[in-house]
N, C-alpha and C positions, 0 to 999 in steps of 0.2 A: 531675542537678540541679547539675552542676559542683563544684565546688569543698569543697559543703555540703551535709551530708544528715541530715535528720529522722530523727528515731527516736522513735514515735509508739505509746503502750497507750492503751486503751481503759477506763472505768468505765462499765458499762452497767448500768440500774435496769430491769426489766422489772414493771411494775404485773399483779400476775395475776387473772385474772377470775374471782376467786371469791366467792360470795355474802356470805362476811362477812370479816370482818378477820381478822389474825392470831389474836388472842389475846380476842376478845370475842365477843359477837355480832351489834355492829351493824353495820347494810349497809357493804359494800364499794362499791358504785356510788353514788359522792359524788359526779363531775362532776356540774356547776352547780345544784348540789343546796343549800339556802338554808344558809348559813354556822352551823357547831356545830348543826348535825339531827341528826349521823350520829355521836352520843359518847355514851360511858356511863363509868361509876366507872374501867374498866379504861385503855380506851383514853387517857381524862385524868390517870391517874395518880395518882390518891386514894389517901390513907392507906387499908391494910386489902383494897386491890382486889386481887385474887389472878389473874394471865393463864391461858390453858387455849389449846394449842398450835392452830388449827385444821388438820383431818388433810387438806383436800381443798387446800389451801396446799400440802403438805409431799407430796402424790400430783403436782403440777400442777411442784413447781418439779425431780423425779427426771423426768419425761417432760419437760422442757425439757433436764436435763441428759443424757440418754440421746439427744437428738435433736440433742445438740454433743458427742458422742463422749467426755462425761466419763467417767470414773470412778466411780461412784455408791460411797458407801462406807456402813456397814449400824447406822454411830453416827455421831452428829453431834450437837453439843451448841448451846445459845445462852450470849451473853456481852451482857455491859453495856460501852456505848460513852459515855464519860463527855462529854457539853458541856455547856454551858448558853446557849441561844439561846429567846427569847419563844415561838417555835414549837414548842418540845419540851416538851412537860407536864410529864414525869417527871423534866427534866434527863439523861438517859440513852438511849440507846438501844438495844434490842434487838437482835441480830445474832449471826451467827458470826464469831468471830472463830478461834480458837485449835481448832476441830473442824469444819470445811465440810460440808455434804451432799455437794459433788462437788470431784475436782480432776484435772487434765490433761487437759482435752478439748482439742479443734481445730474449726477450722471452714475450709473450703478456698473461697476465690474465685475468680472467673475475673476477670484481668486480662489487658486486649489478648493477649484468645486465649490464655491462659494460665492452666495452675492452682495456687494459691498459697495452702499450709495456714499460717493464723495457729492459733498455740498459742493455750490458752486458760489460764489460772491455776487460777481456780478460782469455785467458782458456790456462792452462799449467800444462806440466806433468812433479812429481814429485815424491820421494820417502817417503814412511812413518817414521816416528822413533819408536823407544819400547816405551815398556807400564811398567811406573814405579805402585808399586803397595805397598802399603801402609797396615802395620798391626800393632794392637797393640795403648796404650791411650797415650797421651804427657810423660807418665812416663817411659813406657817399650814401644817406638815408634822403628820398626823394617821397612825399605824400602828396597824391591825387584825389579830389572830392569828383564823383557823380553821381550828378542829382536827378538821374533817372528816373530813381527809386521815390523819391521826394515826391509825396503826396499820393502816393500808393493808397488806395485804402486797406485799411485790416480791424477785426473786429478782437479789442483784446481780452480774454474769458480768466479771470482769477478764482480761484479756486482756495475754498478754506483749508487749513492745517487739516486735512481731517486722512492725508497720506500716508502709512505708518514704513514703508520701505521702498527702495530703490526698483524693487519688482512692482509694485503696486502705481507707481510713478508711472514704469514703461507702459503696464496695460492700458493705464486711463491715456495715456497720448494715443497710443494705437486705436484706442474706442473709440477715444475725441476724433481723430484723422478719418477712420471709417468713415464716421456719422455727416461730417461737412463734405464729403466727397458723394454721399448716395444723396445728398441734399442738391447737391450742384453749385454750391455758393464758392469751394475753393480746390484746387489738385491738390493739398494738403503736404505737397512736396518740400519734406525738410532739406534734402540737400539745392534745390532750388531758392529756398529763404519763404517759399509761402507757408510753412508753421516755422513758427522758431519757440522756442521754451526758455523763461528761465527760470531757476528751480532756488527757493528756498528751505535751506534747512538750518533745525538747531537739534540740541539733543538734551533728552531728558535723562539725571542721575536717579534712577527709578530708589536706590536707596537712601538719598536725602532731598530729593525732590528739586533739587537745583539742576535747573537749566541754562544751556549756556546761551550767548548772541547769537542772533542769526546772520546766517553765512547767504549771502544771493549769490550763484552760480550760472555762467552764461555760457555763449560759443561752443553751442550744443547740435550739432546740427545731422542727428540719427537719434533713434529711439534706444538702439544698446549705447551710445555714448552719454545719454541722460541717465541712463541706470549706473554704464561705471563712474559718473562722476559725482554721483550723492555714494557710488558705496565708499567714494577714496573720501568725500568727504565725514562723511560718517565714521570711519576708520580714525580718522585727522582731530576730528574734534572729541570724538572719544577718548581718544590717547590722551590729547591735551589735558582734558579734565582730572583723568585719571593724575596726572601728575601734578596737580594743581594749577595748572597755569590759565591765563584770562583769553578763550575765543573775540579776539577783534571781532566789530561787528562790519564785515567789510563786502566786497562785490571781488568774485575769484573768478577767472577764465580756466576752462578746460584744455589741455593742453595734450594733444591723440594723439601725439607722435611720444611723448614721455607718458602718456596715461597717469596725469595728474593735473589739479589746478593749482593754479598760483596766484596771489595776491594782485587786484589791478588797483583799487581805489578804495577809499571806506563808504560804506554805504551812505547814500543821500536821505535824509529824511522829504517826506512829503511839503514841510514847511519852502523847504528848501527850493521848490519849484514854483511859489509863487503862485499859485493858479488864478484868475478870475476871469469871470466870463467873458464870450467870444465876443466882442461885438458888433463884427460887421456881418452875421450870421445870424437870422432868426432863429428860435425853438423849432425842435423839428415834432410838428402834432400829430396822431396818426388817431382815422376816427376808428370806432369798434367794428365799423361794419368792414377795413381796408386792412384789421388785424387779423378778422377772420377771414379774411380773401386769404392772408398768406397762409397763414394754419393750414386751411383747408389745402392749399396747394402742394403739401406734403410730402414725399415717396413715402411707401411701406420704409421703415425705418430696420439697422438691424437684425435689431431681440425681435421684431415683429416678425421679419421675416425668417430667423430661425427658428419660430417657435412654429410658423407654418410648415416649414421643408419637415417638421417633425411629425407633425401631424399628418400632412398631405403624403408624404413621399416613403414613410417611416422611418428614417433617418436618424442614426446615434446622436446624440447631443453633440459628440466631438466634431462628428461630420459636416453638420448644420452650423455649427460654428464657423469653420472653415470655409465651407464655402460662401457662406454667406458675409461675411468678412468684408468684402468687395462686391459692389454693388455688380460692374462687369461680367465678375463670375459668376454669381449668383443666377443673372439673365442669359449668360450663357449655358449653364447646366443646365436651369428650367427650360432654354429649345432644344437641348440636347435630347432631354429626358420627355420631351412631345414625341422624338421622331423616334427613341428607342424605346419606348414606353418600360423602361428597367430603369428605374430612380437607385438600386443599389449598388448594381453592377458600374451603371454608370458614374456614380459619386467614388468608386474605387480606383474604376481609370482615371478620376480626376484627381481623387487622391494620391496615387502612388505615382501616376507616369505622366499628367500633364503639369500640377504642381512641380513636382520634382524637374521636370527639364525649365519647363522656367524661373524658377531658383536657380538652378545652372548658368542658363543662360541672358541672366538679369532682363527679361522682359514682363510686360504688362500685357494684360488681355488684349489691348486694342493692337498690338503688333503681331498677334499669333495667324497663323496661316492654317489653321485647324478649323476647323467647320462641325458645326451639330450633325451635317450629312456624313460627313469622314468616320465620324463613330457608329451611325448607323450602318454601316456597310462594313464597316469592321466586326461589326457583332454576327451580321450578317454570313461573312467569310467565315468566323468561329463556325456558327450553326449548322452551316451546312456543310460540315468537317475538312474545307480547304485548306484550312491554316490548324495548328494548334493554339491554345492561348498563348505560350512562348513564345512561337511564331508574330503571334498575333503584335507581341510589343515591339520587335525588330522590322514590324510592318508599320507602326505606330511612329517610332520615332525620326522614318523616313517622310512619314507623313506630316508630321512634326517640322522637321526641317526641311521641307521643299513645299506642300499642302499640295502635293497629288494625289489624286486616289487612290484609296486602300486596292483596289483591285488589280490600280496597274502597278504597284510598288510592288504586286506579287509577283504579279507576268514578270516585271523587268529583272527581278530578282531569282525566278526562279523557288520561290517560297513554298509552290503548292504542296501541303502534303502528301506522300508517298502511300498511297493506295492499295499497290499492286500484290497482292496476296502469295501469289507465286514468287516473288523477287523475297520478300519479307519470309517466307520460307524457305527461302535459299540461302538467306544470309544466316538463319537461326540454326539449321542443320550444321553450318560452317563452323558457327562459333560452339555447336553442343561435340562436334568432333575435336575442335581444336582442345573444350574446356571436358573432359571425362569425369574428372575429380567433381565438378560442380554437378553435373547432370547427375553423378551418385548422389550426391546430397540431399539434391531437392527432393530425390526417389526415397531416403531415409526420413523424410520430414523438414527440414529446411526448406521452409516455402520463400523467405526471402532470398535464395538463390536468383528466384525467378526474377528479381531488378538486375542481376547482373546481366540477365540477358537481352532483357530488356537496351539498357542501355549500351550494349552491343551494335547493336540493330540502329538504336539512333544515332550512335556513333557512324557505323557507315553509311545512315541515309543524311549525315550531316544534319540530323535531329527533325527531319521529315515526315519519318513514319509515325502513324496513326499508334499511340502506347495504345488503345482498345485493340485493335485489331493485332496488333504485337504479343499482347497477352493472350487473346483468343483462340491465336495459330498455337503458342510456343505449347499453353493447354493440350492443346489436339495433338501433336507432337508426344506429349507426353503420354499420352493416354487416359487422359482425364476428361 
């Protein structure tokens, strides 16, 4: 990047999916859930309300950290984070501060074909606050708190300086979201609010070694809006340097409708929060024999299962990436590829024509109407030369958006290939009288002639006929 180089941590909040809150019992699944449903004495902070640790939070947030190479450690304590903001019932917030559940993990990415372990700090579990909600122009400005959200758990994972750009940023989220999702701890759904990021950066004057403040950047809520808003800030504080002038050390919001951020507050120091311990709250002890209960309780992870789809199935590296990406897909290819027994053919259909309509049509594996059998029977129809593979995909993407069978999506369509030997000699004769000029040619040596007649023929069977048996006639035809 010449001259200038970022140096970029990460604050990651992972929302975990557990049925109740931290420290109460009411539901945890508050998305668009009607505003203050989901509170009781505990979660709002009432005189007298006494919190109770939940254990299936504190099991989910040691199998996220065992599946980022932390350190599990077997005491871990919580503390009070002192603010006062409309959204915070208690004034305070719950967290570890001063005793983590985990510390030192890593996490390894692949950049341009290369692998690149980001350190990890440390992982600790904490509770969420409300969601202030805003209505109304600077004249008639009206602000709403709900405390839904209040007392959510999340496990928050920080990440060393060890980030060198705005691409390397996007991958590790995307890795990180993977990994918590084949884990079953969170849906990792940034525009839902269960990950949210906020992203530190400062930059380095690689020619006099002076670095500037760091910038924390928040109101991030996609994985390309994390990447454009370290490159606008990287861009920002570059410039500044350049012309001398002093980077505030401040907290910037992303702003996607201007594709820029802007100035919210200057950033709080740590003193600043006051921490000390929780204390209506025991240490939470975990014995060795209940850490390796969770360990063990594990999925094959990613890279594990990529490095398998490569061995077992012989699969490109790009492929195995790809599908393996998602744990969903991944289980679904592998029953796909029981009932077709073709791991290549089959990772092609999944690359080009079921990826692809679902990027079209923003869904997720659990919504698709496609079946391991629909492919089987697909391949099927190829073989035994009903369809052409062409055919085959206008047979696909019927099947695709309704999840009938490939056989009847023929019938109903009329798809079957054009078989008929005599017909497909009728049409060639037609077009070798109409075309004189070509039919010389090919007799001089121009054997590519022969596509134009080809595509004659599929032209009038509305691209039915069998291209072998097309070539085969137009051959005999010729005298060859």
């Amino acid at each position: 990047m010449g001259r200038y180089r970022p140096v970029i941590g990460l604050e990651i909040h992972v929302q975990l999916s557990t049925r109740t809150k931290l420290f109460c019992s009411c539901s945890a699944d508050v998305f668009e859930s009607e505003p203050n449903t989901h509170i009781c004495p505990v979660c709002t902070g009432q005189p007298g309300a006494l919190p109770v640790t939940n254990e299936e939070a504190v099991e989910y947030a040691v199998k996220a950290a065992y599946a980022l190479n932390f350190e599990v450690h077997e005491y871990s304590r919580f503390d009070r984070k002192n603010y006062f903001y409309p959204d915070l019932p208690k004034g305070y917030q719950i967290t570890q501060y001063f005793h983590p559940i985990a510390t030192k993990g890593y996490l390894e990415i692949d950049v341009d074909g290369k692998k690149k372990k980001i350190r990890l700090r440390r992982l600790h579990i904490e509770e969420d606050a409300g969601k202030m909600i805003h209505e109304g122009d600077s004249m008639n400005a009206k602000s709403f708190v709900d405390f839904n959200r209040a007392g959510v758990p999340l496990v928050e994972i920080v990440t060393e300086p060890d980030i060198e750009s705005p691409k390397e940023a996007r991958l590790f989220l995307e890795k990180l979201r993977s990994i918590v999702r084949y884990i079953g701890v969170s849906s990792g759904d940034m525009e839902k609010g269960a990950l949210r990021c906020d992203a530190n950066i400062s930059v380095i004057d690689e020619k006099t070694g002076r670095s500037s403040n760091r910038v924390e950047v928040k109101n991030m809520n996609s994985f390309k809006f994390v990447e454009r808003a370290l490159e606008y800030e990287f861009e920002r504080i570059s410039k500044a340097m350049e012309s001398g002038e002093e980077v505030p050390q401040e907290t910037r919001g992303w702003v996607t409708r201007d594709k820029k951020t802007i100035s919210m507050r200057s950033k709080e120091e740590e003193s600043d929060y006051r921490y000390f311990p929780e204390p209506d709250i025991p240490p939470v002890i975990l014995s060795k024999e209940k850490l390796e209960e969770i360990r063990k309780s594990l999925p094959e992870l990613p890279d594990e299962k990529k490095e398998r789809f490569m061995k077992d199935y012989n699969l490109p590296e790009y492929d195995a990436s790809v599908l393996t990406a998602d744990r969903d897909l991944a289980d679904l290819y592998e029953m796909t590829v029981k009932l077709t027994g073709r791991p290549k053919e089959t990772s092609n259909w999944f690359m080009t024509e079921l990826l692809r309509m679902m990027n079209e049509e923003g869904m997720e594996v659990g919504d698709l109407r496609v079946k391991p059998e629909h492919f089987k029977e697909l391949f099927e129809l190829i073989d035994s030369g009903r369809i052409t593979k062409n055919m085959a995909k206008e047979v696909f993407r019927e099947v695709f958006r309704t999840g009938k069978n490939p056989s009847d999506v023929v019938k109903e369509k009329g798809l079957e290939v054009v078989t008929d030997e005599s017909e497909i000699e009728r049409i060639l004769k037609e077009a070798m009288e109409k075309n004189p000029k070509a039919v010389e040619q090919y007799k001089n040596g121009k054997k590519g002639i022969m596509g134009f007649f080809i595509g004659q023929v599929m032209r009038a069977t509305s691209g039915k006929a069998d291209p072998k048996i097309v070539q085969r006639i137009f051959k005999k035809l010729m005298g060859e």
